[in-house]
FIRO-215948 format. One line per field, with one value per residue (C-alpha): x negated, y, z negated. Coordinates in steps of 0.02 Angstrom, whole numbers, plus 32768, in hexadecimal, padded with zeros to 4 digits. Example, Ala and Ser with C-alpha at 12.3 -4.5 7.8 and 13.67 -1.06 7.14 Angstrom:
BEGIN
x = (7D99 7D54)
y = (7F1F 7FCB)
z = (7E7A 7E9B)
***
This chain:
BEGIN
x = (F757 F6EB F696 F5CD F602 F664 F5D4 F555 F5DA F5F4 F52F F526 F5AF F54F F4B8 F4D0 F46D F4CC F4CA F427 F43C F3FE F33C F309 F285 F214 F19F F22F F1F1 F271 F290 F2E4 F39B F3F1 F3E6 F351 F29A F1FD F1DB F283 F255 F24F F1F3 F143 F098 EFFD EF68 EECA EF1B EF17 EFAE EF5E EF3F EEC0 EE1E EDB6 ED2E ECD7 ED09 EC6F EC06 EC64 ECF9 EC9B EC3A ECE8 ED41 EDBF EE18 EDC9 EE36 ED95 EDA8 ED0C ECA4 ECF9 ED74 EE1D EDF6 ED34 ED8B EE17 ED97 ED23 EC95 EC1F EC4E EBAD EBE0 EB22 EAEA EB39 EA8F EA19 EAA7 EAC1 EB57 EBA3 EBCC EC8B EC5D EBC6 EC4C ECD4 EC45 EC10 ECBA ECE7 EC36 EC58 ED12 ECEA EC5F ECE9 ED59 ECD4 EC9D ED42 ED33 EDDD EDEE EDFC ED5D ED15 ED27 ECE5 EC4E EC1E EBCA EC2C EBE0 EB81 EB11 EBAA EBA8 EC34 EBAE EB87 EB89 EB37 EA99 EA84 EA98 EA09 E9A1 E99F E977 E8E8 E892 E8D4 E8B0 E819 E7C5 E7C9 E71C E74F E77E E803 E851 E854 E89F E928 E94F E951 E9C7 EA27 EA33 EA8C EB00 EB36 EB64 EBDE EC45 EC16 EC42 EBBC EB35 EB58 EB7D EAC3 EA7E EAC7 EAA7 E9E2 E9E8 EA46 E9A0 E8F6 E961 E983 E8C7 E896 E91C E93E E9B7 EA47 EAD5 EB4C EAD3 EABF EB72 EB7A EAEC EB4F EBE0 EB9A EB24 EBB4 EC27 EB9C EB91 EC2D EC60 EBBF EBEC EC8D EC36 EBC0 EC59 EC8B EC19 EB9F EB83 EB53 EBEE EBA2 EAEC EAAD EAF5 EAD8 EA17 EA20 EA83 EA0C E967 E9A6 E9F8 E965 E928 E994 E92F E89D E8AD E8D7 E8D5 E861 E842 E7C0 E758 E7AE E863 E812 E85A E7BD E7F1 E8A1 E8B5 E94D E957 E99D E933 E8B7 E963 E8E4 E871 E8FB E95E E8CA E8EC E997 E93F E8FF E99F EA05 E98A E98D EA4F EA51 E9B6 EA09 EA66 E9B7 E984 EA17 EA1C E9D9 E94D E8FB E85A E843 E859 E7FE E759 E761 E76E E6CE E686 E6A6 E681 E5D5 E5B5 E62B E5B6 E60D E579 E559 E4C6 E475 E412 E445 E48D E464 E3DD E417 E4C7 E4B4 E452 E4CA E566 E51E E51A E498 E46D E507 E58F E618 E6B5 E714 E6B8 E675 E701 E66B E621 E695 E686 E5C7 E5BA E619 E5BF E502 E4E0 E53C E4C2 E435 E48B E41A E424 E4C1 E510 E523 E5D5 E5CA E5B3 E674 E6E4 E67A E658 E706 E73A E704 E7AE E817 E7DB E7CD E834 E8BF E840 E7BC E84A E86F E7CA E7B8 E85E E80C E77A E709 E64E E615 E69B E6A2 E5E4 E600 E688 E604 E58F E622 E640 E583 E580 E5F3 E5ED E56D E5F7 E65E E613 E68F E720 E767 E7CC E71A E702 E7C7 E7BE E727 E6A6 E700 E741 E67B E654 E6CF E680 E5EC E614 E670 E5DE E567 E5D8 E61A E56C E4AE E478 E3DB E404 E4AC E461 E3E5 E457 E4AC E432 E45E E52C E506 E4A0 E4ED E5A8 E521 E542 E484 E41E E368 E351 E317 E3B8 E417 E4D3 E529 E57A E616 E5E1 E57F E62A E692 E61B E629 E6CC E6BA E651 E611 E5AF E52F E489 E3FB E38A)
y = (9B91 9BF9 9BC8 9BED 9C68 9CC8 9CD9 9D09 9D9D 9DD5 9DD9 9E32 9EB2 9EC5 9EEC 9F6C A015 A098 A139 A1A4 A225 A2DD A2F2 A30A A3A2 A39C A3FD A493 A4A1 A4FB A4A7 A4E9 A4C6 A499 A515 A556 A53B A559 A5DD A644 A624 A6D8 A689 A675 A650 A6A7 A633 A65B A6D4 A6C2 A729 A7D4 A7B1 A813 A7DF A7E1 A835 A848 A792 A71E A6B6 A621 A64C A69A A5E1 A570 A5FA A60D A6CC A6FF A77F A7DD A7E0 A808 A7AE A725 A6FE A6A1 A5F6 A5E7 A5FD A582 A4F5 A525 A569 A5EF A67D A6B7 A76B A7A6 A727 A750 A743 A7D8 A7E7 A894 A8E5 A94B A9F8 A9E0 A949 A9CD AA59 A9E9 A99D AA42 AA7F A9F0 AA07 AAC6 AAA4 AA41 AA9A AB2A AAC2 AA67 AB1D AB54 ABD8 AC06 AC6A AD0F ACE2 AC8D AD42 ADA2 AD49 AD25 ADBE ADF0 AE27 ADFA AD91 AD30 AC8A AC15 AB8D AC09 AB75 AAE6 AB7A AB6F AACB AAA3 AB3B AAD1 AA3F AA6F AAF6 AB17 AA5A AA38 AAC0 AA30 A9D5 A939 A8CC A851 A8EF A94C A8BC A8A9 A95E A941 A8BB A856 A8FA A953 A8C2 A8CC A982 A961 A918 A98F AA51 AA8A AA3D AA73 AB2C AB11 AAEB AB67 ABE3 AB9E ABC6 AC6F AC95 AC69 ACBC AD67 AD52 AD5D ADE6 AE4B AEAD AE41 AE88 ADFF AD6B ADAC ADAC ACFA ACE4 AD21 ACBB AC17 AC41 AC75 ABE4 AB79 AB7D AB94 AAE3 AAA5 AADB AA87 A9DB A9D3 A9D6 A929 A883 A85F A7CD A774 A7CA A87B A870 A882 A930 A969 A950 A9A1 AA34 AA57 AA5D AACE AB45 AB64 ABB0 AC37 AC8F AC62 ACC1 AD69 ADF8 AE8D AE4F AEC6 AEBC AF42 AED9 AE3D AE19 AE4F AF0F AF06 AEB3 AE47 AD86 AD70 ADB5 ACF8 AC9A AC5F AC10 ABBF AB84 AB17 AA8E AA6B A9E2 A984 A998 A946 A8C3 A892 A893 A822 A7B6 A71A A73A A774 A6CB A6CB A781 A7C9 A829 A78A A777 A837 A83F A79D A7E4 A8A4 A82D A7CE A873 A8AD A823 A826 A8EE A8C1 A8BB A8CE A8AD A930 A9A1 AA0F A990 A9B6 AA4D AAED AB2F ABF9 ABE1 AB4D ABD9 AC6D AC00 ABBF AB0E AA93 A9E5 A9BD AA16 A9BF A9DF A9E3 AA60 AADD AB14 AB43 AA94 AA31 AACD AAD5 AA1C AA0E AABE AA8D AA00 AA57 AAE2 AA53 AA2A AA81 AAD4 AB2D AB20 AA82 AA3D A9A4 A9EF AA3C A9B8 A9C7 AA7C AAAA AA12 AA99 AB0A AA85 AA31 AACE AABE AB31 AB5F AB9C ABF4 AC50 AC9D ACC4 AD45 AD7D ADAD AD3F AD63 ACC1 AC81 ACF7 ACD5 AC16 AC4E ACCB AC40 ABCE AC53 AC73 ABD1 ABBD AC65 AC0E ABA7 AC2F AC0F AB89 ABA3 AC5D AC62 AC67 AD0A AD40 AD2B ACF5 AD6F AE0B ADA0 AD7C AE3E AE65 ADFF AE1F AEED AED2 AE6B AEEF AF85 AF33 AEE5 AF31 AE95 AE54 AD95 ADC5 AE2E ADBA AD31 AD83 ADA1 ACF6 AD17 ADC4 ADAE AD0D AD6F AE00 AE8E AE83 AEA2 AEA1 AE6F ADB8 AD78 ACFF AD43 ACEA AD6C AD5C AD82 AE26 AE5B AE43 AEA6 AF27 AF35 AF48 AFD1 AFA7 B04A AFF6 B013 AF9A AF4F)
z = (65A4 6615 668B 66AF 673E 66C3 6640 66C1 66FC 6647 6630 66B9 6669 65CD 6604 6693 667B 6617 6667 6669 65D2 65F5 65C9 652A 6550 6482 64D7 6500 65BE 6629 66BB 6759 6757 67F5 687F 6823 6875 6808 685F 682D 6769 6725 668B 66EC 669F 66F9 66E8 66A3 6620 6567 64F1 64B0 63FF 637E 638A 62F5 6319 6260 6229 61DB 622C 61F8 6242 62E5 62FE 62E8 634E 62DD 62B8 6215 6199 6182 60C9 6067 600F 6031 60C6 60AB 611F 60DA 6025 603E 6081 5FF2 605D 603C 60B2 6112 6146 613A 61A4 6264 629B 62F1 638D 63BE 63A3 6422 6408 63D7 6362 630E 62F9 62B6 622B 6201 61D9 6183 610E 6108 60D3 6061 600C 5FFA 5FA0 5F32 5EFF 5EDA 5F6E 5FD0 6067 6010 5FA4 603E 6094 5FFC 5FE3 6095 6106 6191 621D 62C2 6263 61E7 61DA 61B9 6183 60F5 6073 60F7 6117 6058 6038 60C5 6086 5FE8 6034 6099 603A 5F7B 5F58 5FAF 5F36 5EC1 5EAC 5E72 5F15 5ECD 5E56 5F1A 5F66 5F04 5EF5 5FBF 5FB3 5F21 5ECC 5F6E 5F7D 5EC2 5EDB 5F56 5EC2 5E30 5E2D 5DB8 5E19 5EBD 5E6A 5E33 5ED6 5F35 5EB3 5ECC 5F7B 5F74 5EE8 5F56 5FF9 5F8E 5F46 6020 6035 5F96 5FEB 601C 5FBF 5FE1 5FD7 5F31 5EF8 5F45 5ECE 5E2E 5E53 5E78 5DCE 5D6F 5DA4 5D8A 5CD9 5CBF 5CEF 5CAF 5BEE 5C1F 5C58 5BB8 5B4A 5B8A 5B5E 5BC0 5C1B 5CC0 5D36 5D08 5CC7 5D75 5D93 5CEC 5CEE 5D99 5D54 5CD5 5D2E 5DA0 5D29 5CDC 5D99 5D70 5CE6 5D1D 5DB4 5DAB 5E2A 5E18 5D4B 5D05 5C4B 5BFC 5C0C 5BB4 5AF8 5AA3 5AD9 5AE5 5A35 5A79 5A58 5AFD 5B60 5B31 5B73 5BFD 5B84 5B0B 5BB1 5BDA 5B49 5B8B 5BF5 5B58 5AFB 5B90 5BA8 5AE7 5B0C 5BA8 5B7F 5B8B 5C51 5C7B 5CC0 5D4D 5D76 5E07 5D9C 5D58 5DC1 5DAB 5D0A 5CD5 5D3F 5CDD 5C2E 5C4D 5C7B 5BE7 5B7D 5BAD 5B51 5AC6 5A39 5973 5910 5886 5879 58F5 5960 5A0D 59EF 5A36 59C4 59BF 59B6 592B 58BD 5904 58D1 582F 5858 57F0 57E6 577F 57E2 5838 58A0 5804 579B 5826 58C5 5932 5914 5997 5A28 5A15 5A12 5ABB 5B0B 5ACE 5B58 5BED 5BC8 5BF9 5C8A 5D12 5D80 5D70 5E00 5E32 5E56 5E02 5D53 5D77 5D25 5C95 5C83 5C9F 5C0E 5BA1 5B97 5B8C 5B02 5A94 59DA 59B5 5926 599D 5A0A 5975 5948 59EB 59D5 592D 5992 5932 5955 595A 59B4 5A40 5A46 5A68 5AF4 5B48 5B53 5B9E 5C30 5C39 5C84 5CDE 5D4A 5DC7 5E06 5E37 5EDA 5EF2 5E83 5EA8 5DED 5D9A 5E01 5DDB 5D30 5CDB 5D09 5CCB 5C29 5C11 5C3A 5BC5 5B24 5B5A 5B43 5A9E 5A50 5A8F 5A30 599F 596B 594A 58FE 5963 5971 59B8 5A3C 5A59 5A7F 5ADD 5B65 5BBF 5BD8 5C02 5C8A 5CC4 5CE3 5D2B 5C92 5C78 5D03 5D1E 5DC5 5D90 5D9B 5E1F 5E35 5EC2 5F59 5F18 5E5E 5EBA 5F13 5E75 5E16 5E88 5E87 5DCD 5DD1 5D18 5CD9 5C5C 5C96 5CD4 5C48)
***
């Protein structure tokens, strides 16, 4: 039996200290082996100094406030999409950027305006002047001309504003649109400089390759991912016809007998026909609040009664129009109806009255269009009254000067040498003198109507 001295000693046995086992380094630090100081490690870390690494420099503001790398990917970064955050790229705040930072943004604009527009280098190179005065910002000096002075010609402030803004940001995801804008741009700067060769082959192209995709887009539905840049796309097409260079009477339709040659005219109801397309995405698109203002506008000179109570008194006898006529028996009823109170709407000048008096094009009939081709008397009548009054506001809005004036001249002429019936002549005093055909010296032509009609040169004599 043992005894309590031998227990103690076997305790004693079991529970001496195993040997120490080598350290178990999880956080992989090399220590110095034997022989080796800390001063010998060749492995050394210099304080104070981070590892080089990429810096992102264009990342969102997200990103740049949690101080986290951001991928840079547009419009919406990888880490704000995986925590479900709305990616804030637009709002960095009014720092300024240093020079590198500027460059590298404008490149990456410029770069990707190229590619939006379908532009590679060799196109790029084509299209762009080269020279002491070349840009590579070519597309970015555009896009800004645009922005600052192509839009702000429009009178309506929240229809401005959103050609400044939503409208820009849309067209960084839509070909056709950002085609049109540029092609905008490249049109008011050749208007200032006629003779740019290459800005107007830039011109061409973007036009061209603007309505090229556009046809393309308006074969698919339409709906809320593309209604924006569609209403967009048409407004500004229309620029293009309305704003020719050096456009004189004698090319208008009524001498030239070809259809196409009132394009500019029958482009104008391509608004209408979208908007009776996308009516129902209206509410949620960008062009809402503009649109909803220009309606009530509107509304408030839409007048359908029948008869000839408000009407224009001349051009209801000239066009034949009684007490019983309506929309539906007479085609001149609906464009006099419309034209009679803008002629009240005094005096004629006044920038307000634009929404309204320019309304009038777009909501012209294919019917009315037509006669118009024929070279209907009484149509072309109701038109020359139409230009009459507008062609004070060509004070403010250079395309009346571009191409209404001479289009006014030119029915004015045609009237005057197709016709020796008295009412017609008659009538026609107002439009004639209004576009400055007929001049007596009472009249009140703006400077640039006197410059464009001395450019003109038009040989009729003075009444």
């Amino acid at each position: 039996m043992p005894t309590p001295t031998d227990n103690s000693a076997a305790l004693t046995r079991r529970r001496a200290p195993k040997p120490s086992a080598p350290f178990q380094n999880v956080f992989r630090v090399q220590f110095p082996t034997s022989g080796q100081t800390s001063d010998s490690n060749p492995v050394k870390r210099q304080s104070g100094k981070r590892r080089s690494h990429h810096k992102s420099r264009l990342g969102c503001g997200n990103c740049k406030r949690r101080r986290v790398k951001c991928d840079e990917t547009r419009p919406h970064c990888e880490r704000c999409r995986k925590y479900g955050i709305t990616c804030d790229f637009e709002t960095l705040g009014d720092a300024p950027l240093d020079s590198t930072i500027e460059t590298l943004s404008l490149n990456l604009i410029e770069d990707s305006l190229q590619q939006l527009v379908g532009l590679n280098q060799w196109k790029h190179e084509k299209l762009v002047r080269m020279g002491p005065d070349s840009s590579r910002y070519t597309n970015i000096a555009y896009l800004y001309h645009f922005i600052t002075t192509v839009a702000t010609a429009t009178p309506q402030p929240n229809l401005r504003k959103v050609m400044q803004t939503d409208m820009i940001k849309v067209a960084f995801s839509c070909d056709h649109l950002m085609h049109t804008i540029l092609a905008a741009a490249c049109l008011h700067l050749n208007h200032c400089e006629p003779d740019n060769k290459v800005r107007q082959a830039q011109e061409a192209y973007h036009w061209k390759s603007a309505v090229k995709s556009y046809r393309k887009a308006m074969r698919l539905p339409v709906g809320p991912h593309n209604v924006d840049a569609l209403f967009g796309t048409c407004m500004l097409l229309g620029t293009s016809t309305l704003c020719p260079i050096g456009f004189r009477p004698e090319q208008s339709w009524v001498f030239t007998s070809n259809p196409a040659d009132l394009n500019w005219l029958a482009l104008q109801s391509g608004l209408r026909c979208l908007i009776l397309m996308a009516k129902p995405y209206i509410p949620n698109s960008i062009w809402n609040i503009p649109f909803s203002e220009m309606g009530e506008e509107q509304r408030a000179f839409e007048d359908n009664r029948p008869g000839r109570e408000g009407l224009h008194q001349g051009l209801a006898n000239f066009c034949g129009i009684d007490e019983t006529t309506t929309e539906e028996t007479s085609p001149y009823y609906e464009p006099l109806r419309m034209l009679s109170p803008m002629l009240e709407m005094k005096p004629y000048d006044q920038v307000e009255h634009y929404n309204i008096v320019v309304s009038f094009i777009g909501r012209l009939q294919p019917e009315f269009i037509n006669l118009l081709r024929a070279k209907d008397t009484r149509a072309l009548m109701i038109l020359a009254y139409w230009m009459g009054r507008i062609c004070p506001m060509s004070s403010f809005q250079p395309w009346i000067v571009a191409r209404i004036v001479p289009e006014c001249i030119a029915v004015c002429m045609y009237l005057e040498q197709t016709s020796t019936d008295p009412v017609t002549l008659s009538l026609l005093e107002f439009p004639a003198k209004a576009c400055g055909y007929w001049r007596d010296g009472s009249e009140e032509l703006n400077p640039f109507m006197m410059e464009m009609l001395s450019e003109l040169q038009i040989s009729r004599p003075s009444v």
